[in-house]
PDB file with SEQRES, HELIX, SHEET and CRYST1 records, atoms N, CA, C and O in Angstrom:
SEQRES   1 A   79  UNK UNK UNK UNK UNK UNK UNK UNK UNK UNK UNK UNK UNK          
SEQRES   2 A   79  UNK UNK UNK UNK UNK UNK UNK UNK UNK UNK UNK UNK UNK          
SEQRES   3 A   79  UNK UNK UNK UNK UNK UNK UNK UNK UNK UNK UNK UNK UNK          
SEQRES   4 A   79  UNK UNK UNK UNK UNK UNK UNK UNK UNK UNK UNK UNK UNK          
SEQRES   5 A   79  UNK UNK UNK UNK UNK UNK UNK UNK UNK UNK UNK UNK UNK          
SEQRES   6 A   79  UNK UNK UNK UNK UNK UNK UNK UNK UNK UNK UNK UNK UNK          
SEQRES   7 A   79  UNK                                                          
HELIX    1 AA1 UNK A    6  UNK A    9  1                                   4    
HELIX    2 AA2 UNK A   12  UNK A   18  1                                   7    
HELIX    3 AA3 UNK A   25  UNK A   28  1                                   4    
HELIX    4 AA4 UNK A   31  UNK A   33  5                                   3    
HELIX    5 AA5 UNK A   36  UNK A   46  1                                  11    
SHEET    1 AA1 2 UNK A  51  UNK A  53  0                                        
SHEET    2 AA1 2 UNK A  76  UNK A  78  1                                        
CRYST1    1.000    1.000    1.000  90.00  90.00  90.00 P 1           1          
ATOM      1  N   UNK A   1     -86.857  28.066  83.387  1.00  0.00           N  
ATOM      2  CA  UNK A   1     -85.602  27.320  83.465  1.00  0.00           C  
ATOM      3  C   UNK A   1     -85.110  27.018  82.054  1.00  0.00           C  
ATOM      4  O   UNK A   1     -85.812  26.635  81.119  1.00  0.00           O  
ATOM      5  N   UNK A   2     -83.517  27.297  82.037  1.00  0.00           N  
ATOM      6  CA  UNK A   2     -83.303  26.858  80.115  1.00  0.00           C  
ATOM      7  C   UNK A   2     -83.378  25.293  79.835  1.00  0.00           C  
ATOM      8  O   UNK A   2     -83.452  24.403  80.683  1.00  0.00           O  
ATOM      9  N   UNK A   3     -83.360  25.224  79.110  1.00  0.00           N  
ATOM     10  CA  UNK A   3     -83.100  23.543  78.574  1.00  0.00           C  
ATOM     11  C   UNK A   3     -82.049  23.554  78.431  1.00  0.00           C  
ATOM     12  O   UNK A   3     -81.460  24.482  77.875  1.00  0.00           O  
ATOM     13  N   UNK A   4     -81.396  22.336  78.975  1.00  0.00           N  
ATOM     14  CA  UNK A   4     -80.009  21.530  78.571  1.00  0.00           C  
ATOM     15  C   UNK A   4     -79.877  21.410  77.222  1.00  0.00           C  
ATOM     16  O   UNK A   4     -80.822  21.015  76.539  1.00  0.00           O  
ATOM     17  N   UNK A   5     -78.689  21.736  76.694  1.00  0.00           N  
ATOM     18  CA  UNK A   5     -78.174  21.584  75.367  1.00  0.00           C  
ATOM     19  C   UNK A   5     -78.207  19.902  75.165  1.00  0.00           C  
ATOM     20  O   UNK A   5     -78.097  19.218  76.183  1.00  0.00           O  
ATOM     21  N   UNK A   6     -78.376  19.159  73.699  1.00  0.00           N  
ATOM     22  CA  UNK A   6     -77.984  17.848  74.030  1.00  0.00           C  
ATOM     23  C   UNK A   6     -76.517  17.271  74.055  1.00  0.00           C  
ATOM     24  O   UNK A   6     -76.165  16.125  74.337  1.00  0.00           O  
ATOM     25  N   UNK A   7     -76.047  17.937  73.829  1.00  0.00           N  
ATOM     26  CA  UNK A   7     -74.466  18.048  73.729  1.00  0.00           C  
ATOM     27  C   UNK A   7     -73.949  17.869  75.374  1.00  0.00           C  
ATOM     28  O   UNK A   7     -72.864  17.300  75.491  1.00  0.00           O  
ATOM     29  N   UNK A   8     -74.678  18.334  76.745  1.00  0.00           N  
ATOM     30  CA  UNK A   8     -74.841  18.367  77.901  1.00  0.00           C  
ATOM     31  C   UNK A   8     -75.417  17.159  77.960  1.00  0.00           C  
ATOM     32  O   UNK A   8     -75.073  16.648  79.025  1.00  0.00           O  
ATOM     33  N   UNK A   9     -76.007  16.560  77.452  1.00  0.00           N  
ATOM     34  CA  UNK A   9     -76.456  15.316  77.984  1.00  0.00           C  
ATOM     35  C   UNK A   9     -75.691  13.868  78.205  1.00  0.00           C  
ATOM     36  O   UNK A   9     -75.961  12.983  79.018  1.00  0.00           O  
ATOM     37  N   UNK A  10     -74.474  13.931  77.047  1.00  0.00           N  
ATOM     38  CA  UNK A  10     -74.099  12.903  77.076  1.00  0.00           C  
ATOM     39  C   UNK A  10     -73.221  12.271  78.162  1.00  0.00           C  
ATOM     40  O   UNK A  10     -72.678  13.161  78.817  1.00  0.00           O  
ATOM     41  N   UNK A  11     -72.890  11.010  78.587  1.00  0.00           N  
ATOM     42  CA  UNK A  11     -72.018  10.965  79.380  1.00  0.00           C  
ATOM     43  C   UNK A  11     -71.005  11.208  78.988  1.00  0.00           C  
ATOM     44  O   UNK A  11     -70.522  11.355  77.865  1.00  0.00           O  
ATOM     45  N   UNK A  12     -70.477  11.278  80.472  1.00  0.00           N  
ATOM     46  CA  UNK A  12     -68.543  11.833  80.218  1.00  0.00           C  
ATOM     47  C   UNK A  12     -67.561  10.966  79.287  1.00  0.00           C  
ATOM     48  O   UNK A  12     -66.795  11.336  78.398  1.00  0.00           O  
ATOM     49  N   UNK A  13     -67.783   9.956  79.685  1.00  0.00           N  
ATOM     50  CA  UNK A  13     -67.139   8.668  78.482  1.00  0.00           C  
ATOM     51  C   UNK A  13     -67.681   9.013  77.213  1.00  0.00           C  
ATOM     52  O   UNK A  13     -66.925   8.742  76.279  1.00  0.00           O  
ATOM     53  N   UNK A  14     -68.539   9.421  76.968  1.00  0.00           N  
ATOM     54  CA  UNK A  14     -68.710   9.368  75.767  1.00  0.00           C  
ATOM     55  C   UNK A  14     -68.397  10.361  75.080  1.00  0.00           C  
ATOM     56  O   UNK A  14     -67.976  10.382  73.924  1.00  0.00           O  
ATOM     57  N   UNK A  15     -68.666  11.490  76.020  1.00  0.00           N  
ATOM     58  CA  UNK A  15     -67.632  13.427  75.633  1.00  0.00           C  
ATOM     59  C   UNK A  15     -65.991  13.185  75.213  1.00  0.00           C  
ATOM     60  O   UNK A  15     -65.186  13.758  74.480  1.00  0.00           O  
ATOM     61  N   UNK A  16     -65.978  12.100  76.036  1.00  0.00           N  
ATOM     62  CA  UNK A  16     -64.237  11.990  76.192  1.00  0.00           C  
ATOM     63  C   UNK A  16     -63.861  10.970  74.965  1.00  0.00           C  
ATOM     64  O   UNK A  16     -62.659  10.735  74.839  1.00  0.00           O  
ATOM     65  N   UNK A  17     -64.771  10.335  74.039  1.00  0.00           N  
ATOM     66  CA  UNK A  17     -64.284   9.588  73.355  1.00  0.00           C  
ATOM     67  C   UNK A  17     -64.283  10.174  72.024  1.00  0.00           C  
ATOM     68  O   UNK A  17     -63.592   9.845  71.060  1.00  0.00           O  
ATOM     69  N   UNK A  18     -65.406  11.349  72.138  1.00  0.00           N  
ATOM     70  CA  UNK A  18     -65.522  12.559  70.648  1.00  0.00           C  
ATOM     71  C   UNK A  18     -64.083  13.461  71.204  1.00  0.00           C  
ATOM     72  O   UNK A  18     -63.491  13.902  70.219  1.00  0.00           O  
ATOM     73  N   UNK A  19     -63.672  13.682  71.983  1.00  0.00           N  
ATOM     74  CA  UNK A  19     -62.811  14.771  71.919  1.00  0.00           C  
ATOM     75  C   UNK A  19     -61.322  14.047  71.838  1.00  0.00           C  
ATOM     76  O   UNK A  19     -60.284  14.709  71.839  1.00  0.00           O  
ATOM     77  N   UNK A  20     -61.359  12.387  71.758  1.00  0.00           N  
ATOM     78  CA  UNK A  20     -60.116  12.325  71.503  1.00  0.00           C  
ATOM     79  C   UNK A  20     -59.636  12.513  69.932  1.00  0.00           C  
ATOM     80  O   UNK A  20     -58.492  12.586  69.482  1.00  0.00           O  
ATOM     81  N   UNK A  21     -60.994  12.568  69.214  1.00  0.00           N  
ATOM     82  CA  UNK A  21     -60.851  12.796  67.783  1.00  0.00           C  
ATOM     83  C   UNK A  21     -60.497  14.358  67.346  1.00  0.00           C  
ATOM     84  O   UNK A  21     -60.460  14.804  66.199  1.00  0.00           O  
ATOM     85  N   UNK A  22     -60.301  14.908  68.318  1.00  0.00           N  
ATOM     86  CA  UNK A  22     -59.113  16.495  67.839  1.00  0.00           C  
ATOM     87  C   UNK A  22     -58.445  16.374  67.811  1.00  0.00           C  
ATOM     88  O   UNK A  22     -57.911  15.806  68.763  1.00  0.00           O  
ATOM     89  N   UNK A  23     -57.750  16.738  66.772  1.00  0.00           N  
ATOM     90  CA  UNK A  23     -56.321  16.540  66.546  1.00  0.00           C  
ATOM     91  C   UNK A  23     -55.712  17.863  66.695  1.00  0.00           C  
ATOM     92  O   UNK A  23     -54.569  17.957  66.248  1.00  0.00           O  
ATOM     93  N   UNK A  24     -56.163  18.772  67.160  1.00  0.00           N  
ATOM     94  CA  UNK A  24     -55.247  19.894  66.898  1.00  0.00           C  
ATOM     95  C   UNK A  24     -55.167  20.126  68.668  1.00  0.00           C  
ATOM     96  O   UNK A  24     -56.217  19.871  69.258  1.00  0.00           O  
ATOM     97  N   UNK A  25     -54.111  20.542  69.427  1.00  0.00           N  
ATOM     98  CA  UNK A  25     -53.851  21.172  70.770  1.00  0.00           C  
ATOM     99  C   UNK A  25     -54.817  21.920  71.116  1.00  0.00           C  
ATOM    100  O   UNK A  25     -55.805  21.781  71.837  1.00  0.00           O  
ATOM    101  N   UNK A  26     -54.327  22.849  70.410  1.00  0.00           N  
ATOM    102  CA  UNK A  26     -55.207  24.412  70.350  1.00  0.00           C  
ATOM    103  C   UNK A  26     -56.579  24.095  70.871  1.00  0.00           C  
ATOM    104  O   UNK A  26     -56.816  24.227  72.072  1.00  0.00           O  
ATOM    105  N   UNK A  27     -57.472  23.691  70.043  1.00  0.00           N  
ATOM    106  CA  UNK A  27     -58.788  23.091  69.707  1.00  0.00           C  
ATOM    107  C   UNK A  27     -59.143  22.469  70.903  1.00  0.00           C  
ATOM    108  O   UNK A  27     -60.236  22.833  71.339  1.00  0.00           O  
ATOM    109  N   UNK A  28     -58.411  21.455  71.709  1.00  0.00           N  
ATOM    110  CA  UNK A  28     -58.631  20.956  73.145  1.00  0.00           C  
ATOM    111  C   UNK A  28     -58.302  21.782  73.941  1.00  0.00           C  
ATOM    112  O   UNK A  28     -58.873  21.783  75.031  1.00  0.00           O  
ATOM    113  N   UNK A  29     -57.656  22.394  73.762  1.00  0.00           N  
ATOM    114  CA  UNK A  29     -57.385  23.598  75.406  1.00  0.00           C  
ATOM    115  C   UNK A  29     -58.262  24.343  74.850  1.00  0.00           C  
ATOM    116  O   UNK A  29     -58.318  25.281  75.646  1.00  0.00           O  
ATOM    117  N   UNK A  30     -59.143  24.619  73.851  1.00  0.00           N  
ATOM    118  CA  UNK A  30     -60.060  25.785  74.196  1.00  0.00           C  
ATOM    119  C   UNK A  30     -60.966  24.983  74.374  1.00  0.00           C  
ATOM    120  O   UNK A  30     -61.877  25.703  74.783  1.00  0.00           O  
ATOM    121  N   UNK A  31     -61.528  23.446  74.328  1.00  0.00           N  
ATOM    122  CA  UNK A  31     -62.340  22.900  74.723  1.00  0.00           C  
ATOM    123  C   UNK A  31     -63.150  22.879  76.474  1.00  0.00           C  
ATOM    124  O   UNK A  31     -64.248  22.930  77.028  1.00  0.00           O  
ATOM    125  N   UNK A  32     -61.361  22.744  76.812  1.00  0.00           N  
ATOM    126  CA  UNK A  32     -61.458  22.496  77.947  1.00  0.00           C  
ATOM    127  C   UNK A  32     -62.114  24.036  78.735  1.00  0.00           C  
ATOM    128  O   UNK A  32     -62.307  24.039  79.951  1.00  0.00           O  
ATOM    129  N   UNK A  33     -62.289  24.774  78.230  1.00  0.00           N  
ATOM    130  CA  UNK A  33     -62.433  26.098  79.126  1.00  0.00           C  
ATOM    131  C   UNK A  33     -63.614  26.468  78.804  1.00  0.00           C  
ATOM    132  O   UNK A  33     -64.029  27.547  79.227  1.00  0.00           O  
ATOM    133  N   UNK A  34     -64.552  25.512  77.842  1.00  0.00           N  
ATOM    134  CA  UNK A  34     -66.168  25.662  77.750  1.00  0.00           C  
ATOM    135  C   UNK A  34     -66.800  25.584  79.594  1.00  0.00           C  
ATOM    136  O   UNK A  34     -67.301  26.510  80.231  1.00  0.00           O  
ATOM    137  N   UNK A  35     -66.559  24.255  80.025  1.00  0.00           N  
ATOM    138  CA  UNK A  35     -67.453  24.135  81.430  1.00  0.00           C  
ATOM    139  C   UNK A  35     -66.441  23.073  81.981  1.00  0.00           C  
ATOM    140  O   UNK A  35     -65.595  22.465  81.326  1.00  0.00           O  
ATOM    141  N   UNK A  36     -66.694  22.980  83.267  1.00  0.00           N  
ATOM    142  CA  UNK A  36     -66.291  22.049  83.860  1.00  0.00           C  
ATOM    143  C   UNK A  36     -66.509  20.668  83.295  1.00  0.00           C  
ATOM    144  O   UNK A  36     -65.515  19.956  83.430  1.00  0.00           O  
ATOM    145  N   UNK A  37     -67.324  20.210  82.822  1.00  0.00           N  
ATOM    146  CA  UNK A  37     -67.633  18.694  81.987  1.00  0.00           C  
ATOM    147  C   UNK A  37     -66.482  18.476  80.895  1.00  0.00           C  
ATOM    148  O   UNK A  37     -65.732  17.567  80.539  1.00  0.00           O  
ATOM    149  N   UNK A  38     -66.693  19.523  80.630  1.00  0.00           N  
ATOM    150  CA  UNK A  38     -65.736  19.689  79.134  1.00  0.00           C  
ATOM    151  C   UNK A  38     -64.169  19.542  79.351  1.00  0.00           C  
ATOM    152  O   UNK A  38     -63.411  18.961  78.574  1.00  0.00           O  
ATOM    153  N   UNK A  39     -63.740  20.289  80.775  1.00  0.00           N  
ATOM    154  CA  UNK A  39     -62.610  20.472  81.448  1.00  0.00           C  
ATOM    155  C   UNK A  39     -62.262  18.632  81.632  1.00  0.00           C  
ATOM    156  O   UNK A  39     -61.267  18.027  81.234  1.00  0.00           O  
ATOM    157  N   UNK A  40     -63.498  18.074  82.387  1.00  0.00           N  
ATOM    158  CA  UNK A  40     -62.555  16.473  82.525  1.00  0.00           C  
ATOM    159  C   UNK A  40     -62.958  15.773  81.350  1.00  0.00           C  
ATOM    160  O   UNK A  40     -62.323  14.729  81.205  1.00  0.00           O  
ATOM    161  N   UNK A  41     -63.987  16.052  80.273  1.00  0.00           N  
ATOM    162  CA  UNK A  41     -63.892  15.160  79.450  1.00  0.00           C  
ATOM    163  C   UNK A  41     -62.561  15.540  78.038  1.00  0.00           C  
ATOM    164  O   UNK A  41     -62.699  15.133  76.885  1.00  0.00           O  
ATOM    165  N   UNK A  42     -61.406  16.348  78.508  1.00  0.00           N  
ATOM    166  CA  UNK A  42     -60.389  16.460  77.541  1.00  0.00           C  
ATOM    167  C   UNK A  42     -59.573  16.232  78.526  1.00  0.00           C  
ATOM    168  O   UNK A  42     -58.467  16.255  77.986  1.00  0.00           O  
ATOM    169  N   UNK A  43     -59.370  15.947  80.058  1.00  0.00           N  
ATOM    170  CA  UNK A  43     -58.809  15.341  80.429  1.00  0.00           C  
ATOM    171  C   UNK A  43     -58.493  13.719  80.497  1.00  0.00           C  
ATOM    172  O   UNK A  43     -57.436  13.091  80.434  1.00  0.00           O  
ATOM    173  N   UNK A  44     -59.870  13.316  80.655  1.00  0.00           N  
ATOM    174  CA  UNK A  44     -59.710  12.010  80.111  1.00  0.00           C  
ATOM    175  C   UNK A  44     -59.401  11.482  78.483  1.00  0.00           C  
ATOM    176  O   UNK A  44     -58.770  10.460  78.215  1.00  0.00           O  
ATOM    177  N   UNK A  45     -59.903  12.273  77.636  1.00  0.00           N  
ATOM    178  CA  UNK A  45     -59.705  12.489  76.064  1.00  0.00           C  
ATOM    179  C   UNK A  45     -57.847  12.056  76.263  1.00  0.00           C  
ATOM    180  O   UNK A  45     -57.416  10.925  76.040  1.00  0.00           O  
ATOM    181  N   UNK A  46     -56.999  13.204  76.705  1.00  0.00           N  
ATOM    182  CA  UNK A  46     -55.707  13.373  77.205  1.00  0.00           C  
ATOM    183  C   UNK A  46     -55.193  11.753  77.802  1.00  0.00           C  
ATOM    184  O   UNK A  46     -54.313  11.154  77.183  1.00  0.00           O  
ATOM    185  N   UNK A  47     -55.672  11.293  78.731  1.00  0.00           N  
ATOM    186  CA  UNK A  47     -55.196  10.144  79.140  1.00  0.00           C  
ATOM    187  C   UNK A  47     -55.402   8.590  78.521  1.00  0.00           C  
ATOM    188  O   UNK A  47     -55.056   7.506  78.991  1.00  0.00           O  
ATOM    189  N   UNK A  48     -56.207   8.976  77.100  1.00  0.00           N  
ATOM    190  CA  UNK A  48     -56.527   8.216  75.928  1.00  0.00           C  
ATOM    191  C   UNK A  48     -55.726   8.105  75.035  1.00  0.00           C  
ATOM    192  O   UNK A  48     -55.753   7.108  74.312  1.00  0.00           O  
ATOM    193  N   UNK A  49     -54.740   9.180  74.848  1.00  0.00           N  
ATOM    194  CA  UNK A  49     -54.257   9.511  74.092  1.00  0.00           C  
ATOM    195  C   UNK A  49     -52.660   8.764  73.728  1.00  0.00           C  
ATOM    196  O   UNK A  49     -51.678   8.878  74.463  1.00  0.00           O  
ATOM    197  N   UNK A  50     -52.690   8.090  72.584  1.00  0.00           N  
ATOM    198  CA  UNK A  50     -51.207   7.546  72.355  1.00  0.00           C  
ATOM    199  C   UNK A  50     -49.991   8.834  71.792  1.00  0.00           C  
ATOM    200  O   UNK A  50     -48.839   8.964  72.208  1.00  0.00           O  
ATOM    201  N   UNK A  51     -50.491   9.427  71.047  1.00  0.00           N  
ATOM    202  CA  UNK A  51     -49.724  10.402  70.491  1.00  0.00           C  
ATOM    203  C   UNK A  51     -50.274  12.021  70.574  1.00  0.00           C  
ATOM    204  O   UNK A  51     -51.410  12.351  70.913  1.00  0.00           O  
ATOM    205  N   UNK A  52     -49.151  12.953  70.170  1.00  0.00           N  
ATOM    206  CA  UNK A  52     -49.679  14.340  70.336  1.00  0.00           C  
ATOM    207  C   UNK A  52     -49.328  15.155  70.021  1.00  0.00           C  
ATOM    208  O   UNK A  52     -48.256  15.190  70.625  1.00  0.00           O  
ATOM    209  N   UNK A  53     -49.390  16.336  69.233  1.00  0.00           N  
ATOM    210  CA  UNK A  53     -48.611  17.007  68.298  1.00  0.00           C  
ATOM    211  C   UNK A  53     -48.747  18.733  68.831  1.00  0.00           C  
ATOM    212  O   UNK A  53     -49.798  19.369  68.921  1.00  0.00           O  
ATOM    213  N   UNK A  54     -47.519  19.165  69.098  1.00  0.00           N  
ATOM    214  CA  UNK A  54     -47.522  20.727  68.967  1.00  0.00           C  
ATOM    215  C   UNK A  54     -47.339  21.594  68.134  1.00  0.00           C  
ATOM    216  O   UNK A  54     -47.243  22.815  68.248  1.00  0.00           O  
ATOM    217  N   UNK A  55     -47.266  20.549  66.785  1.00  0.00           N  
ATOM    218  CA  UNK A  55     -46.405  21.679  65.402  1.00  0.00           C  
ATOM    219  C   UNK A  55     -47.341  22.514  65.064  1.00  0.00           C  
ATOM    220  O   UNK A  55     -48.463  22.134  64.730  1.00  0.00           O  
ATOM    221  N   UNK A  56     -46.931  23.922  65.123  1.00  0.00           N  
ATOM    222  CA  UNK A  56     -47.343  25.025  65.244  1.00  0.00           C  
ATOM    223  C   UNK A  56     -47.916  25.391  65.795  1.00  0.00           C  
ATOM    224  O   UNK A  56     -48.412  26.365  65.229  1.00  0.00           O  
ATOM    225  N   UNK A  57     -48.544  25.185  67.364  1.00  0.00           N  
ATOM    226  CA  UNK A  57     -48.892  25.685  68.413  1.00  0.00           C  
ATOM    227  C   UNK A  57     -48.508  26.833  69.089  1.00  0.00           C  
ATOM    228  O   UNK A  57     -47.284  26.785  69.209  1.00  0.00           O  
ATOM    229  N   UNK A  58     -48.880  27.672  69.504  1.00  0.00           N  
ATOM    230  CA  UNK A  58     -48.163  28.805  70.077  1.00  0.00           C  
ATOM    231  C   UNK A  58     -49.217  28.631  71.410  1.00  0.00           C  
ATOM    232  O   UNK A  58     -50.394  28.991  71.427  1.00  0.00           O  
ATOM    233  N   UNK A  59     -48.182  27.732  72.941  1.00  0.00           N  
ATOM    234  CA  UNK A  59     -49.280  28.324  74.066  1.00  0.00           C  
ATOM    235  C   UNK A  59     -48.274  28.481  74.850  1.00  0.00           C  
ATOM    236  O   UNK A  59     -47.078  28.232  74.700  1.00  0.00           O  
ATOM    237  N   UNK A  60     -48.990  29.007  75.877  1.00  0.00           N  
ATOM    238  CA  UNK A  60     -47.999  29.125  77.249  1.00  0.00           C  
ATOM    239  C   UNK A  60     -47.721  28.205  77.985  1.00  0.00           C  
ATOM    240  O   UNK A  60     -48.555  27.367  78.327  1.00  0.00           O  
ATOM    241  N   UNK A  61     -46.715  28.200  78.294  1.00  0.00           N  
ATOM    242  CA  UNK A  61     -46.461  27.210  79.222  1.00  0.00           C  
ATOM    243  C   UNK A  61     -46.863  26.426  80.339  1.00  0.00           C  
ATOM    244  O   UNK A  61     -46.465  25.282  80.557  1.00  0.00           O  
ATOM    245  N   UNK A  62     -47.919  27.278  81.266  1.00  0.00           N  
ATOM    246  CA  UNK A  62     -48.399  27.031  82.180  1.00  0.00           C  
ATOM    247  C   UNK A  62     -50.058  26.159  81.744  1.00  0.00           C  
ATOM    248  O   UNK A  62     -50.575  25.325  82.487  1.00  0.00           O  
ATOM    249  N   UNK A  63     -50.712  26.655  80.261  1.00  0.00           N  
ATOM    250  CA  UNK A  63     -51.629  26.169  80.359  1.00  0.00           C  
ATOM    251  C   UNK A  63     -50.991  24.735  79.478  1.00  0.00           C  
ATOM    252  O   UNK A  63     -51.710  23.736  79.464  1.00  0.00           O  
ATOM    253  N   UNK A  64     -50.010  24.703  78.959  1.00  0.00           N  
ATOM    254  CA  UNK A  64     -49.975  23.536  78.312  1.00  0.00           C  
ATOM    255  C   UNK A  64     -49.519  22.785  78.864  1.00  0.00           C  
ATOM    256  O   UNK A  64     -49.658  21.670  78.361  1.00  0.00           O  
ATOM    257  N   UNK A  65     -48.702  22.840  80.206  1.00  0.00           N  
ATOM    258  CA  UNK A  65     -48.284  21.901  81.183  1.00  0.00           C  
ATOM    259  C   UNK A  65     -49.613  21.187  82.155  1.00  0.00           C  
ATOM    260  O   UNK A  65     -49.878  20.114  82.697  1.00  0.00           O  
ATOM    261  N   UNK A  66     -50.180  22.467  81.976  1.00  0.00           N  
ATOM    262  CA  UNK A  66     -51.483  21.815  82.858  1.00  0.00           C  
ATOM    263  C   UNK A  66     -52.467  20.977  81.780  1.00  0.00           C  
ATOM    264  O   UNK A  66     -53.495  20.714  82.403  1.00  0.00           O  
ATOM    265  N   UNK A  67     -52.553  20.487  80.491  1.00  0.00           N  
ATOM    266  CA  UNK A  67     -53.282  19.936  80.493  1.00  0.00           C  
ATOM    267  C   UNK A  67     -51.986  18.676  79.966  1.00  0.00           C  
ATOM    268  O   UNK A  67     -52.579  17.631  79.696  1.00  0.00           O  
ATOM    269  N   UNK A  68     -51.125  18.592  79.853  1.00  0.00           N  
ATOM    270  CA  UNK A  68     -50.417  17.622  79.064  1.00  0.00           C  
ATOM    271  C   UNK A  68     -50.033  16.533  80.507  1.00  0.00           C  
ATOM    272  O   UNK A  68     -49.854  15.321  80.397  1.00  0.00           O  
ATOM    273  N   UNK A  69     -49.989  17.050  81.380  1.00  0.00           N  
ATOM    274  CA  UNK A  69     -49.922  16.269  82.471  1.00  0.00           C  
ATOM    275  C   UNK A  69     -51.325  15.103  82.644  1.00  0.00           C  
ATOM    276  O   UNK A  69     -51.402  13.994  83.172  1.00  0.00           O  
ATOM    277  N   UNK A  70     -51.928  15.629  82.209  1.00  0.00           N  
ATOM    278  CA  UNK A  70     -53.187  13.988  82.417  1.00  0.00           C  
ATOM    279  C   UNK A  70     -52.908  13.272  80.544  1.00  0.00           C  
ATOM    280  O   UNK A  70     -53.711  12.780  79.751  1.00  0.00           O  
ATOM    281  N   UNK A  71     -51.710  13.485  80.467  1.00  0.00           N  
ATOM    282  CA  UNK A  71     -51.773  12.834  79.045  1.00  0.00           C  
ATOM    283  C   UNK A  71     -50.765  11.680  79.374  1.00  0.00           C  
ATOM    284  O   UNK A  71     -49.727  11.634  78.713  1.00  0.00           O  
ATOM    285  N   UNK A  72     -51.029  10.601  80.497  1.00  0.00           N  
ATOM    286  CA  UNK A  72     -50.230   9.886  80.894  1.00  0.00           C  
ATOM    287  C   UNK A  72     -49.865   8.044  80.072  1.00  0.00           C  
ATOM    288  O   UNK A  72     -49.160   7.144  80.528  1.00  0.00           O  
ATOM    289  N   UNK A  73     -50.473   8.071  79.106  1.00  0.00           N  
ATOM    290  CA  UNK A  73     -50.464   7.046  78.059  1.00  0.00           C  
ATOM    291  C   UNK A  73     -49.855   7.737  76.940  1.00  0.00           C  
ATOM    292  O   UNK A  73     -50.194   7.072  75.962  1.00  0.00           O  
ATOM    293  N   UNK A  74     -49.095   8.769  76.521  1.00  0.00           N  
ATOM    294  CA  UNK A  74     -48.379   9.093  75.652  1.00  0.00           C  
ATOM    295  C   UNK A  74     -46.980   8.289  75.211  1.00  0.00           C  
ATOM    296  O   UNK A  74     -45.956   8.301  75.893  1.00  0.00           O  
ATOM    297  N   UNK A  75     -47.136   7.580  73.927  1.00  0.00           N  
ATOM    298  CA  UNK A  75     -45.922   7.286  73.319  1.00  0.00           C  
ATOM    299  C   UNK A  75     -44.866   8.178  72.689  1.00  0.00           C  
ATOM    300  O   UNK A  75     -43.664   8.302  72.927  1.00  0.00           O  
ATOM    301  N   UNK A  76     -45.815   8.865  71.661  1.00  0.00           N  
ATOM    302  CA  UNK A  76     -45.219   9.891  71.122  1.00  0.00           C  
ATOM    303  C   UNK A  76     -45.425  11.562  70.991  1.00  0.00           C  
ATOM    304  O   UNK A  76     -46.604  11.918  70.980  1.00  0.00           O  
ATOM    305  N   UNK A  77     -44.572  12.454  70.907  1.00  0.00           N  
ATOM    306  CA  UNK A  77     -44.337  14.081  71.706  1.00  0.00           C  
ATOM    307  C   UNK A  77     -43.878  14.201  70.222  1.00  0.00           C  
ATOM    308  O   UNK A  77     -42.824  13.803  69.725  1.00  0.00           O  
ATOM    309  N   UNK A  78     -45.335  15.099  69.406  1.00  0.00           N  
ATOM    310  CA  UNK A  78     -44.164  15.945  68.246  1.00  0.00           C  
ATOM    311  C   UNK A  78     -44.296  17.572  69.058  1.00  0.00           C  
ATOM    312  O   UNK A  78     -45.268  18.175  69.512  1.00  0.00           O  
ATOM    313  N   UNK A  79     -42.894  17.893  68.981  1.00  0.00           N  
ATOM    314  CA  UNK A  79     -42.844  19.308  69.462  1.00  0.00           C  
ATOM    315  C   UNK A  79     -42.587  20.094  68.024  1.00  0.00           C  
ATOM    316  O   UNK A  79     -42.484  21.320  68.000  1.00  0.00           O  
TER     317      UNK A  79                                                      
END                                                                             
């Protein structure tokens, strides 16, 4: 059987409180597509979030709608 990474160990609150410290888009949507853990802990990261920046982002639409939607504490949108 493999061993759990310790990075796998932590709780979700606590995944979600390192990943609100990315600052780049990019960087969280490829987060999110490591594992399912990873998937809600940048969702919750997202609903932490006061501000959020797309300058110079290049994504599609569909994946950036899907994660900007749990970004429901947003003040500020740099596009």
């Amino acid at each position: 059987m493999e061993e759990e990474a310790e990075i796998d160990r932590l709780p979700i609150d606590l995944l979600a409180h390192i990943l609100v410290m990315i600052t780049s888009f990019t960087d969280l949507a490829q987060a999110s597509g490591v594992c399912r853990k990873w998937k809600h802990g940048v969702k919750q990261a997202l609903a932490r979030r006061h501000t959020l920046s797309f300058a110079g982002c290049k994504m599609d639409d569909e994946s950036t709608s899907r994660l900007v939607r749990h970004a429901y504490s947003l003040e500020e949108l740099d596009m």
